[in-house]
N, CA, C and O atoms as CSV, one atom per row, in Angstrom:
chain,resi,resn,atom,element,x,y,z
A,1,UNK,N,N,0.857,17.786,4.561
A,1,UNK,CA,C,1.433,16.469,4.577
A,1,UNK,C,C,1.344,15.830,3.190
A,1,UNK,O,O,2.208,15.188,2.592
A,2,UNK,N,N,-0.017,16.184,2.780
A,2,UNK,CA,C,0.054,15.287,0.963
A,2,UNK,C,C,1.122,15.960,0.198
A,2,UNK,O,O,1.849,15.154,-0.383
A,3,UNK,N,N,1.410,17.120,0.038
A,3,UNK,CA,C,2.931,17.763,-0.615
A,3,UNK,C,C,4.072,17.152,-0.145
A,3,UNK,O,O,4.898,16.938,-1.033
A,4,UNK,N,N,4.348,16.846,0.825
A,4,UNK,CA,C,5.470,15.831,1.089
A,4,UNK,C,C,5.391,14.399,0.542
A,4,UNK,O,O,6.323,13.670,0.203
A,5,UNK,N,N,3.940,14.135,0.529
A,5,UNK,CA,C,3.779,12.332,-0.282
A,5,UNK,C,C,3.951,12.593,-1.683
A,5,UNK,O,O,4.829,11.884,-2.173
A,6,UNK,N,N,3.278,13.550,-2.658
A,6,UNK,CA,C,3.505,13.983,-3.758
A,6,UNK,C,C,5.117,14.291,-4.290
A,6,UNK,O,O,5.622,14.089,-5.394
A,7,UNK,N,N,5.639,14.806,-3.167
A,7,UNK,CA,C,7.242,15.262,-3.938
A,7,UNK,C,C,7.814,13.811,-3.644
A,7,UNK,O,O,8.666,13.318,-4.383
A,8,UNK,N,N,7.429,13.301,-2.791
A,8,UNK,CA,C,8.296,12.079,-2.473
A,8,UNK,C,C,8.268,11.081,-3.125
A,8,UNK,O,O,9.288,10.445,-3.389
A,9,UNK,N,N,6.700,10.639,-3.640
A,9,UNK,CA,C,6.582,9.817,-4.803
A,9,UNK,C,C,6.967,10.317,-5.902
A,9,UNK,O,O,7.187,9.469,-6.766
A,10,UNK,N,N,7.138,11.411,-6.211
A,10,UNK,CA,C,7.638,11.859,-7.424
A,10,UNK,C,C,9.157,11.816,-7.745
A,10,UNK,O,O,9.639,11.749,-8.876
A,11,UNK,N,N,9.901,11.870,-6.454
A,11,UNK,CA,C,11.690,11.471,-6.767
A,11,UNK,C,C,11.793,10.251,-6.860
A,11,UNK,O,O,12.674,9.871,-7.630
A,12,UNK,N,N,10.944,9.144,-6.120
A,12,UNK,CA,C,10.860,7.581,-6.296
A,12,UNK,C,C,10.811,7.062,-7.485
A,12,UNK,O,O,11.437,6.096,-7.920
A,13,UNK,N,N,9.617,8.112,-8.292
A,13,UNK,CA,C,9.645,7.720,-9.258
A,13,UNK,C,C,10.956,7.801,-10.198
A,13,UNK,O,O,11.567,6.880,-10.741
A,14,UNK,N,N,11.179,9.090,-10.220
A,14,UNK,CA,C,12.655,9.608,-10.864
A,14,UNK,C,C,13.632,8.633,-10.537
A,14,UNK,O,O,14.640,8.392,-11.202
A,15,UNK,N,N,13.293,8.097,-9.506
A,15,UNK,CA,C,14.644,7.242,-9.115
A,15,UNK,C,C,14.982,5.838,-10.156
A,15,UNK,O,O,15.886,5.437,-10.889
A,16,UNK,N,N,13.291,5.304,-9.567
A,16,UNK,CA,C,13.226,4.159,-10.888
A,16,UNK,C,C,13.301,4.379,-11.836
A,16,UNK,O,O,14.185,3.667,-12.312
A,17,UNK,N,N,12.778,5.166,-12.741
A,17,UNK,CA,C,13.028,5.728,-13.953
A,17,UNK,C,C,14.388,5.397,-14.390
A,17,UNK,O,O,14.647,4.738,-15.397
A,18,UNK,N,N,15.401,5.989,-13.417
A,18,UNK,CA,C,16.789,6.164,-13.614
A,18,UNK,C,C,17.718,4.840,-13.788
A,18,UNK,O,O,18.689,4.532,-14.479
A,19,UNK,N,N,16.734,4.085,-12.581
A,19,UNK,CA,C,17.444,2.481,-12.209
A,19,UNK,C,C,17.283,2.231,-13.884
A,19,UNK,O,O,18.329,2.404,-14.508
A,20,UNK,N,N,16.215,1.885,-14.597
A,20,UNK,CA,C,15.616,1.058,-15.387
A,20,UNK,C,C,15.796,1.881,-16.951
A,20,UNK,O,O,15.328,1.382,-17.974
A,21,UNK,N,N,16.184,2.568,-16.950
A,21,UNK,CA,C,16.916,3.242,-18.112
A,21,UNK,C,C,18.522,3.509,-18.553
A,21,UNK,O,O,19.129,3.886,-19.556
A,22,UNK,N,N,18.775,3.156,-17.429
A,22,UNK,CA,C,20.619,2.936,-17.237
A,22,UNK,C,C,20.965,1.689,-17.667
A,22,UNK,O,O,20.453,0.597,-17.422
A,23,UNK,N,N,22.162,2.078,-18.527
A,23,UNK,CA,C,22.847,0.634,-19.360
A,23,UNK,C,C,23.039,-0.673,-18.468
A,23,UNK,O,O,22.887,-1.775,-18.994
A,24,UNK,N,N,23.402,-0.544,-16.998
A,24,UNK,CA,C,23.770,-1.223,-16.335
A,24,UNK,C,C,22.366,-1.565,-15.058
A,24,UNK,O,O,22.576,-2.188,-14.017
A,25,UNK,N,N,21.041,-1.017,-15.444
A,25,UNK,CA,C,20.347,-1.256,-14.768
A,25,UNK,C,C,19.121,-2.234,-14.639
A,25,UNK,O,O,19.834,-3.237,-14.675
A,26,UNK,N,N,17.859,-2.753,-14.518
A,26,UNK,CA,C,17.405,-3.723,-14.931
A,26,UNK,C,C,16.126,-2.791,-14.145
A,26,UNK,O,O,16.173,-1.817,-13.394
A,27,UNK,N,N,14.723,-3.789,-14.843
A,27,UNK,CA,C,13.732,-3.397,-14.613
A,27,UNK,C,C,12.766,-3.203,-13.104
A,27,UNK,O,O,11.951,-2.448,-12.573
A,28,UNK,N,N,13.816,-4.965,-12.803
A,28,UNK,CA,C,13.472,-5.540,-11.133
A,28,UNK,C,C,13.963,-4.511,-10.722
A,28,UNK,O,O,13.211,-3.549,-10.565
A,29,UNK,N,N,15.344,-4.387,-10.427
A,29,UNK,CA,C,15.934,-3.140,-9.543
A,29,UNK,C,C,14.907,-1.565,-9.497
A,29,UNK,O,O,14.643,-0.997,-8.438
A,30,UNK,N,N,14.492,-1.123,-10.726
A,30,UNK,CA,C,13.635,0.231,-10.811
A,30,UNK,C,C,12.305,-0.529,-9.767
A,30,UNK,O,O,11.808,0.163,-8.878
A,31,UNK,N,N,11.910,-1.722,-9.950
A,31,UNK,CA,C,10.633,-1.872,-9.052
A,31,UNK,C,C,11.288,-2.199,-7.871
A,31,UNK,O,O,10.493,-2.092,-6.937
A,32,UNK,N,N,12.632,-2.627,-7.424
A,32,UNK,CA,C,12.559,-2.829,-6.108
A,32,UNK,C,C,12.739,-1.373,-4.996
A,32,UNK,O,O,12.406,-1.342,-3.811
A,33,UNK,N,N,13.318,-0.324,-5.746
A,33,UNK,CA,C,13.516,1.045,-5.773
A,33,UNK,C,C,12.829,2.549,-5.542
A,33,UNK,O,O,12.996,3.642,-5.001
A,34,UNK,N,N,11.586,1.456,-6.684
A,34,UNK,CA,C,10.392,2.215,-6.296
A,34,UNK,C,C,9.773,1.489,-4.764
A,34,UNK,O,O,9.835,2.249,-3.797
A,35,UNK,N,N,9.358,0.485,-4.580
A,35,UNK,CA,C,9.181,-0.111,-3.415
A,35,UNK,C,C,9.640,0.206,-2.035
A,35,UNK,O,O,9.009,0.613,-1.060
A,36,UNK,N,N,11.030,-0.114,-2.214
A,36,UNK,CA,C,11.587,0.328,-1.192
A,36,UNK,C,C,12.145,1.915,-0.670
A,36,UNK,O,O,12.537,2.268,0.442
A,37,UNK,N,N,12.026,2.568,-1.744
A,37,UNK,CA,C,12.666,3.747,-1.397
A,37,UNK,C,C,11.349,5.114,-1.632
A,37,UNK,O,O,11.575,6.317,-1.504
A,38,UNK,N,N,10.027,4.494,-1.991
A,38,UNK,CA,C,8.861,5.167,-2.553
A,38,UNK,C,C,8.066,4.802,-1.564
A,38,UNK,O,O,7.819,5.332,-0.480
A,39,UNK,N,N,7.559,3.478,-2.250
A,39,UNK,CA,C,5.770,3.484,-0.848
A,39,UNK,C,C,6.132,2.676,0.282
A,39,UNK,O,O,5.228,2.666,1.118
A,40,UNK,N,N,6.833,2.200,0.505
A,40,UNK,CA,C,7.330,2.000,2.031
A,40,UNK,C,C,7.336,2.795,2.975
A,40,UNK,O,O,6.677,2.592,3.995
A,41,UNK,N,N,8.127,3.893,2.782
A,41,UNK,CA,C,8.573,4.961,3.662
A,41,UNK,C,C,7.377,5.841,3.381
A,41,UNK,O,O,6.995,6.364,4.428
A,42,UNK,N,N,6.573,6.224,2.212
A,42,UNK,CA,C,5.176,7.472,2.142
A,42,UNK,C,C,4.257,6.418,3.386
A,42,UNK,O,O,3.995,6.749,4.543
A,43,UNK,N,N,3.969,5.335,2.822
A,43,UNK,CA,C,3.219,4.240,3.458
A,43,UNK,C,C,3.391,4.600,5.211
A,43,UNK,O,O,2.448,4.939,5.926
A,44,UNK,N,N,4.316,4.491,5.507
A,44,UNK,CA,C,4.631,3.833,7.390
A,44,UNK,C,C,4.279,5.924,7.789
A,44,UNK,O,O,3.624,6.361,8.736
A,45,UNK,N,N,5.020,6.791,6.635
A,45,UNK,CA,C,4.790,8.371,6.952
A,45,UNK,C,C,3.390,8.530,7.228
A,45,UNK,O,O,3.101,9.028,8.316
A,46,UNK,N,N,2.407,8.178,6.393
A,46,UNK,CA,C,0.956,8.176,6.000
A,46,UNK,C,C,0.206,7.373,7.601
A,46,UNK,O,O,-0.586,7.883,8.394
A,47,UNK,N,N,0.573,6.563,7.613
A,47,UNK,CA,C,0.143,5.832,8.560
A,47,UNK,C,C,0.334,6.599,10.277
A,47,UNK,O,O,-0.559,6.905,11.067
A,48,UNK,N,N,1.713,6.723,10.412
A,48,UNK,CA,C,1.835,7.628,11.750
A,48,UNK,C,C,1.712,9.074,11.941
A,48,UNK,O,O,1.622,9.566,13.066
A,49,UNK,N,N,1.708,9.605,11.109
A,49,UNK,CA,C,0.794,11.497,10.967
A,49,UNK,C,C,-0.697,10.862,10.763
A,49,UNK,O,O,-1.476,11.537,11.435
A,50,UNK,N,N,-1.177,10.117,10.281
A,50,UNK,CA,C,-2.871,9.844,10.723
A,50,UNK,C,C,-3.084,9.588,12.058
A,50,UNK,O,O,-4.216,9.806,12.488
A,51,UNK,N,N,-2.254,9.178,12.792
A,51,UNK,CA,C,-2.274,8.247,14.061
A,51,UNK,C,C,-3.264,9.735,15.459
A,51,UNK,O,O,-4.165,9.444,16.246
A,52,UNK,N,N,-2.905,10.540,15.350
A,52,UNK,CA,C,-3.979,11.607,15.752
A,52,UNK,C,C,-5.463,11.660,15.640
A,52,UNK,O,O,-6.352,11.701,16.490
A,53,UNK,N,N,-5.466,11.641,13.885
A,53,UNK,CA,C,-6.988,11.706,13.154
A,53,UNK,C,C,-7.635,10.676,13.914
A,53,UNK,O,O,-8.518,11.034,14.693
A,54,UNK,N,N,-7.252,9.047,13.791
A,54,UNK,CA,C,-7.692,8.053,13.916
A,54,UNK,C,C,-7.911,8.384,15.462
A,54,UNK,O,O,-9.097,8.168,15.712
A,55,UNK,N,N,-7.150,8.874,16.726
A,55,UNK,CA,C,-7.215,8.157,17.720
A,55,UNK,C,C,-8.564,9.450,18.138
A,55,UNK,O,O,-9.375,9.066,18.981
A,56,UNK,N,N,-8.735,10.649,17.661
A,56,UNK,CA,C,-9.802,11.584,18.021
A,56,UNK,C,C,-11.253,10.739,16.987
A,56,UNK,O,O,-12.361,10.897,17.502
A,57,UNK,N,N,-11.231,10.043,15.853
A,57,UNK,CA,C,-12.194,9.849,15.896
A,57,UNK,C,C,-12.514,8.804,16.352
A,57,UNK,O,O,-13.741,8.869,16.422
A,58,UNK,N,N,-12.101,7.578,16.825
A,58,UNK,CA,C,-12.225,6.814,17.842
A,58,UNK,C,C,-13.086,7.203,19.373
A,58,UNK,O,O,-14.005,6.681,20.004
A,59,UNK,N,N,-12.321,8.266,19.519
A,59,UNK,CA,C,-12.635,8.821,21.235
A,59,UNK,C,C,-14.051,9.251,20.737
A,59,UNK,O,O,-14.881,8.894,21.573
A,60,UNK,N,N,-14.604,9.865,19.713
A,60,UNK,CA,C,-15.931,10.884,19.297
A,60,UNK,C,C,-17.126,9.531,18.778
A,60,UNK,O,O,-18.329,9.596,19.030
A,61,UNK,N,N,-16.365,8.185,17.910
A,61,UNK,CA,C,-16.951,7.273,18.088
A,61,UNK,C,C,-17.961,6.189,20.004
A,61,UNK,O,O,-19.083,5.790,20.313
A,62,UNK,N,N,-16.326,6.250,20.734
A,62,UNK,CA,C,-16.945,5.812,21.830
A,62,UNK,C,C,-17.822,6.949,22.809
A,62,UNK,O,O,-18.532,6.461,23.688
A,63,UNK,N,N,-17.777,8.509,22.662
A,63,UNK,CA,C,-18.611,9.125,22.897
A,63,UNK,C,C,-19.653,9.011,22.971
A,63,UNK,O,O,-20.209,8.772,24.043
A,64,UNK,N,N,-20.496,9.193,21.436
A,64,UNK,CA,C,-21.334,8.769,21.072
A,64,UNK,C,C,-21.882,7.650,21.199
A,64,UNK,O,O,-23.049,7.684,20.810
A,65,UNK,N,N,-21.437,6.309,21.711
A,65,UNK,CA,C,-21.823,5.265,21.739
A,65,UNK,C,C,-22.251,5.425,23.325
A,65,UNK,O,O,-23.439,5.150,23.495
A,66,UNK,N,N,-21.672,5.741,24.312
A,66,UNK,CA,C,-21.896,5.674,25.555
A,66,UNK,C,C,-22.923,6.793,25.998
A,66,UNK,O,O,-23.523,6.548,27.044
A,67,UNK,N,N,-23.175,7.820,25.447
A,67,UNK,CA,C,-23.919,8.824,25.781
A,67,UNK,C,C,-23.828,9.938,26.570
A,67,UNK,O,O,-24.578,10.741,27.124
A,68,UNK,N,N,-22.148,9.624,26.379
A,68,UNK,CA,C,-21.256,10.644,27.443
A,68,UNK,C,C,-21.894,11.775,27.169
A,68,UNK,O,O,-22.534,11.790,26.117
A,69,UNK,N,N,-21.890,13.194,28.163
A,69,UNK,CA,C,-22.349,14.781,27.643
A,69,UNK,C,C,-20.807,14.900,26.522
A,69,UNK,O,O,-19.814,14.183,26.395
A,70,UNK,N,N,-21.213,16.033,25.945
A,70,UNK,CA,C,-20.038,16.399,24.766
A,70,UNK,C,C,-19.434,17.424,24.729
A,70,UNK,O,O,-19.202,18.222,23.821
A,71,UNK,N,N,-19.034,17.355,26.357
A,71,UNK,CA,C,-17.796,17.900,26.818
A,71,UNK,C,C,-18.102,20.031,27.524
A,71,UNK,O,O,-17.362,20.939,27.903
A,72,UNK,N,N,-19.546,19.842,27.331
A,72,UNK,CA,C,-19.731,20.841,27.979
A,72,UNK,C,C,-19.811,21.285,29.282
A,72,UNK,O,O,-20.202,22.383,29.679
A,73,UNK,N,N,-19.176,19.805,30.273
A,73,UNK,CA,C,-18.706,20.016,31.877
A,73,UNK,C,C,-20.033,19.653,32.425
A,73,UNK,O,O,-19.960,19.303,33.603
A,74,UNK,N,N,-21.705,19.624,31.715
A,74,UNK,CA,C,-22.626,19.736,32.734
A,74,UNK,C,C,-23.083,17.816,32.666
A,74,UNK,O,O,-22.406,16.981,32.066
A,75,UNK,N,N,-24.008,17.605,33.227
A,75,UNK,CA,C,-24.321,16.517,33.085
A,75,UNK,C,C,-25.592,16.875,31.890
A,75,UNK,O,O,-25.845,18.065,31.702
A,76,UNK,N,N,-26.197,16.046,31.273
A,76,UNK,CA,C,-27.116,15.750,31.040
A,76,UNK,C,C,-28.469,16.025,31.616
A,76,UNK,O,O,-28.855,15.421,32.617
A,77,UNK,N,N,-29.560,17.370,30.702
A,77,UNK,CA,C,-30.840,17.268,31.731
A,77,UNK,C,C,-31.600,16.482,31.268
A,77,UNK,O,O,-31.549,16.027,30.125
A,78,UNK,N,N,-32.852,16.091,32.590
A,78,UNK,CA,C,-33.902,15.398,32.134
A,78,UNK,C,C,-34.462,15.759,31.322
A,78,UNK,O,O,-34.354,16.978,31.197
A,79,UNK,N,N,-35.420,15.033,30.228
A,79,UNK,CA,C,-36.406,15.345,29.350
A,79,UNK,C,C,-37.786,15.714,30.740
A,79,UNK,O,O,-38.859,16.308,30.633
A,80,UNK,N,N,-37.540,15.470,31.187
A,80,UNK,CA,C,-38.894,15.709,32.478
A,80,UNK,C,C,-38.965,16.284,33.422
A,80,UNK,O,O,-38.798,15.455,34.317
A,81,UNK,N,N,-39.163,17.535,33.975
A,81,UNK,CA,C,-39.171,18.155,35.234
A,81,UNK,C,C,-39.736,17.506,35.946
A,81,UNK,O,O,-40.878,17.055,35.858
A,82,UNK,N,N,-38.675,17.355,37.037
A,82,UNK,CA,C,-39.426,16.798,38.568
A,82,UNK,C,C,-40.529,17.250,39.021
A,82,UNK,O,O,-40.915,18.352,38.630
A,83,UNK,N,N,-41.060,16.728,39.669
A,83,UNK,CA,C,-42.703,17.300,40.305
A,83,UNK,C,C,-42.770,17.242,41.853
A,83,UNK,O,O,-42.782,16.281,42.622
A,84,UNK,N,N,-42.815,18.710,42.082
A,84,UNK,CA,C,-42.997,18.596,43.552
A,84,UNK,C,C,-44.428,18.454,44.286
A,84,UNK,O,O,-45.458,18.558,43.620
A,85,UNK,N,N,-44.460,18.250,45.455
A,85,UNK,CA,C,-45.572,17.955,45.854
A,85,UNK,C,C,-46.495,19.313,46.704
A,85,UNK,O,O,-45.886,19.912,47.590
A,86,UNK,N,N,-46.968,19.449,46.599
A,86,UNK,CA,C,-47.121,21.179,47.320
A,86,UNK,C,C,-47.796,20.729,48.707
A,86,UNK,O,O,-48.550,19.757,48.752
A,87,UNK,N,N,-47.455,21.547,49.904
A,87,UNK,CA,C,-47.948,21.522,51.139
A,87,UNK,C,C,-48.798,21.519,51.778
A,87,UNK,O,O,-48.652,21.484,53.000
């Protein structure tokens, strides 16, 4: 996924570059260019391909907080063997 943010910021850049070096272009336009056509779109990309990461470490956060078992199906043993009473 970072090779897609890398090439992508890198044509953004090219782009502004292009705005803001052209006879007919201006500096605002290369920054609105880069903005809008650069970290906007890496930005909202970045944000919803994390949306996984975030929601598993969330779930491993409230795990841990509750004292759930960790997923090995059994319950939880005592630290203490029961004691029976003999006959």
């Amino acid at each position: 996924m970072y090779l897609v943010v890398i090439a992508w910021m890198y044509v953004a850049v090219m782009m502004a570059v292009a705005e803001a070096t052209h006879p007919g272009g201006t500096l605002l336009g290369a920054v609105i260019t880069f903005v809008l056509y650069g970290v906007g779109p890496v930005a909202l990309l970045v944000y919803l391909m994390g949306r996984p990461a975030r929601r598993a470490a969330r779930a491993r956060r409230e795990a841990a907080a509750s004292g759930a078992p960790d997923g090995g199906g059994k319950a939880p043993a005592d630290a203490v063997a029961p004691v029976r009473k003999e006959p």
